[in-house]
matplotlib code that plots the C-alpha trace (Angstrom):
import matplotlib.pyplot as plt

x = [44.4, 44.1, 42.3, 45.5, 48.0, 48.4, 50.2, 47.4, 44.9, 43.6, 40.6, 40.4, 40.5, 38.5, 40.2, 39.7, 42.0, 38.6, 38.2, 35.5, 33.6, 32.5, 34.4, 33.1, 29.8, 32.4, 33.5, 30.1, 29.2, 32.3, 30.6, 27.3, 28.8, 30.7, 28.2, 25.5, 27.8, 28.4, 25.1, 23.5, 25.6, 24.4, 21.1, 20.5, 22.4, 19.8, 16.8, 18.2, 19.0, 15.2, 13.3, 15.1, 12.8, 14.0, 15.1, 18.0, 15.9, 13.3, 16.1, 17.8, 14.2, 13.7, 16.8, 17.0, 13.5, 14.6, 17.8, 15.0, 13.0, 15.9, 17.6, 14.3, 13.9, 17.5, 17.0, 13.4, 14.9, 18.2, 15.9, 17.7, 15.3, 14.5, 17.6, 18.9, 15.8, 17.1, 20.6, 19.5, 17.5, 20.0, 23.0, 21.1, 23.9, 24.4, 21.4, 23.6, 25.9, 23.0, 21.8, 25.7, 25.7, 22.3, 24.1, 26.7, 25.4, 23.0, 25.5, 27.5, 24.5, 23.9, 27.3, 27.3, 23.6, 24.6, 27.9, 25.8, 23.4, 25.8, 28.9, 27.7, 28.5, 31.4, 33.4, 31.5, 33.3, 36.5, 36.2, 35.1, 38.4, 40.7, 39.4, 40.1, 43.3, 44.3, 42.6, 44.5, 48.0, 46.7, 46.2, 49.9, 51.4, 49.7, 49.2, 52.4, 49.5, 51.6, 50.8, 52.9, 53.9, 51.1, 49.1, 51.1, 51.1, 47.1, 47.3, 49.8, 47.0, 44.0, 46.1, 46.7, 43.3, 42.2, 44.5, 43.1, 39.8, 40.6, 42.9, 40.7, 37.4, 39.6, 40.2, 36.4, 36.9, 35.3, 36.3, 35.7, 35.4, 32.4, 32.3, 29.6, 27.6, 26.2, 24.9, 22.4, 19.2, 19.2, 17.5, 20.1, 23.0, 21.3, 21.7, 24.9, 26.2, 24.2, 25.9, 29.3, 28.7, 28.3, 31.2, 33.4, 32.2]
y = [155.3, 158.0, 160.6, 160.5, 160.4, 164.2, 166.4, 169.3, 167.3, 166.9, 165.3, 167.8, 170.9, 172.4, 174.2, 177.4, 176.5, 175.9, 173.1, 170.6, 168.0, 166.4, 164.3, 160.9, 162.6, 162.7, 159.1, 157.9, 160.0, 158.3, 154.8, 155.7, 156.9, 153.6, 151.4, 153.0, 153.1, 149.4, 148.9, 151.0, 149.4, 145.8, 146.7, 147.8, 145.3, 142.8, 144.9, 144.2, 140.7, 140.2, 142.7, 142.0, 144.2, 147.2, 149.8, 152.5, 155.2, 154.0, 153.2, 156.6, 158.3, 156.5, 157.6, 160.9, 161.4, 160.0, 162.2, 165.1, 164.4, 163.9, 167.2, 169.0, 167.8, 168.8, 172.3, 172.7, 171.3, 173.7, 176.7, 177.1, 176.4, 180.1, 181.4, 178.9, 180.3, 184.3, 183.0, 181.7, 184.6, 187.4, 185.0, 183.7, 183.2, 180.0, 178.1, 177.5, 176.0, 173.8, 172.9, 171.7, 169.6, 168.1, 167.1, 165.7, 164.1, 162.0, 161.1, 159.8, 158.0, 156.0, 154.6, 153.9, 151.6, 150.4, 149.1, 147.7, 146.0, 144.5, 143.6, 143.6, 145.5, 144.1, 145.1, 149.0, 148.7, 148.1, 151.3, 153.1, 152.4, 152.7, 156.1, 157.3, 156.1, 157.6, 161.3, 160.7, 160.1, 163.2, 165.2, 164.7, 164.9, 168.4, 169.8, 168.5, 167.6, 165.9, 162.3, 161.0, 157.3, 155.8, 157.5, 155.4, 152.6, 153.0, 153.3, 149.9, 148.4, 149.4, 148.9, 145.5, 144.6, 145.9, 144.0, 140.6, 140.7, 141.5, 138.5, 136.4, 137.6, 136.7, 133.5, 133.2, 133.0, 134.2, 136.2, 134.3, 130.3, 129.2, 125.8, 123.6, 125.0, 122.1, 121.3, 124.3, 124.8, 127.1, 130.0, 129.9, 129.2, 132.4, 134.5, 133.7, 134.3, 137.9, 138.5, 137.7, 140.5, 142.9, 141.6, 141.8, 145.5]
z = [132.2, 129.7, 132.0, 134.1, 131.5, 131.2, 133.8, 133.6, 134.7, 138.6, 140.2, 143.1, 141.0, 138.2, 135.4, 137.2, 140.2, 142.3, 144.7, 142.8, 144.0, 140.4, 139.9, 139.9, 138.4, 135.5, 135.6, 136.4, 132.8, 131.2, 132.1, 131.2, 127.9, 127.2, 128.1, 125.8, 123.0, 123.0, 123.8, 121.1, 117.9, 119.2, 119.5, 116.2, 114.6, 116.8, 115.3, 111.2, 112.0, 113.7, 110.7, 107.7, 106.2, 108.7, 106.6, 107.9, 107.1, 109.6, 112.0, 111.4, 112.5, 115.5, 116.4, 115.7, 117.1, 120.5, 120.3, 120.1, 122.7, 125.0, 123.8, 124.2, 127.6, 128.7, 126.9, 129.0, 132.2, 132.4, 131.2, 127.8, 125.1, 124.9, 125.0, 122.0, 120.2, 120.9, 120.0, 116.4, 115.9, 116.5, 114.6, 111.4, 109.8, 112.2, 110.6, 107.3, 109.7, 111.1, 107.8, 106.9, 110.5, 109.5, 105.9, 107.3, 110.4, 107.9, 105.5, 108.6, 110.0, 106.9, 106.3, 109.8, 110.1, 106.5, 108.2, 110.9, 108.8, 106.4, 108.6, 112.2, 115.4, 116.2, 112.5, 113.1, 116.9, 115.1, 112.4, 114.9, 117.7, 114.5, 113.8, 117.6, 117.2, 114.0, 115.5, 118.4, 116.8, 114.3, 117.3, 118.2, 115.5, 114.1, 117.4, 119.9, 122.3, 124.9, 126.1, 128.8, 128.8, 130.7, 127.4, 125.2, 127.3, 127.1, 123.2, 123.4, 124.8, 122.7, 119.4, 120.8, 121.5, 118.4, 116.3, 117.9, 117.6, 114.0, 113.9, 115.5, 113.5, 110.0, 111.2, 112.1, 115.7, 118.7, 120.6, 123.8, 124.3, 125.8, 127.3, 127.6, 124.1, 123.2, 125.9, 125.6, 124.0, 120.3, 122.7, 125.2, 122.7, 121.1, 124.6, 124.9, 121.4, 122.1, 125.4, 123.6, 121.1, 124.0, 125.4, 122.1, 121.2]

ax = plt.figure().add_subplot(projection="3d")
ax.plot(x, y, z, "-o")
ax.set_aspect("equal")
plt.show()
């Protein structure tokens, strides 16, 4: 809905007027993306609520080590690494820019496990959609991007959803009504509930 809300955008063309045939490698990416991001936040929330003892920092450096690996691999795979390497050696003056990114990335990343720890995926879900909404309506307003009214209708929708699972979490409610709970055993009451979370993020 919001990829085709704008008037400059087109699936058969790239930005350069070229015929393109990437297309649903780019939505296929956009799922990827959204899956693993709703995926991610529940999964850590599930490793704090099984080790209580789980610190963020630990969490932080799992995480950041995968993120490594994975960048290093993409780096050595598209034949870049070196050429990063040249780059940051003929511009030093990007590594105080790196070393600000680093600060700020890991300031960010412990407000965002200590939210997760402390108030669950689903609340972090919530800051994190009120955020996008707030940078898109920001980006509007400073910049006269244009949205077109299947945008807005999009944002109608997402403001709308968010403001239920808000209303429905302060009343304690799920999300979702499951029938038949009690007739289920603790483990599969506790797959379920897990599922749910997915489902709610």
């Amino acid at each position: 809905m919001f990829i085709s809300s704008t008037d400059e955008l087109t699936f058969d063309f790239d930005v350069y007027g070229k015929q393109s045939s990437a297309k649903w490698t780019g939505i296929m990416l956009l799922m990827f993306f959204l899956f693993f991001d709703s995926f991610t936040s529940q999964w850590q929330s599930r490793m704090f609520k099984r080790h209580p003892d789980l610190s963020m920092i630990e969490l932080m450096f799992a995480t950041s080590a995968f993120s490594t690996v994975l960048s290093f691999i993409t780096l050595v795979h598209d034949e870049m690494l070196w050429p990063a390497f040249d780059f940051i050696t003929a511009h030093s003056e990007i590594q105080l820019h790196f070393f600000l990114f680093s600060i700020c990335s890991t300031v960010g990343q412990l407000f965002i496990f200590y939210t997760i720890k402390n108030f669950g995926a689903v609340v972090f879900a919530i800051i994190m959609t009120t955020r996008v909404l707030i940078s898109i309506a920001l980006s509007v307003l400073l910049y006269e991007h244009k949205v077109t009214s299947t945008g807005f209708f999009g944002l109608a929708v997402v403001v709308g959803a968010v403001c239920y699972r808000i209303k429905r979490k302060a009343e304690g409610k799920q999300l979702i009504k499951w029938k038949g709970m009690g007739e289920k055993s603790e483990k599969e009451i506790e797959l379920v509930q897990e599922w749910h979370e997915h489902i709610d993020t």
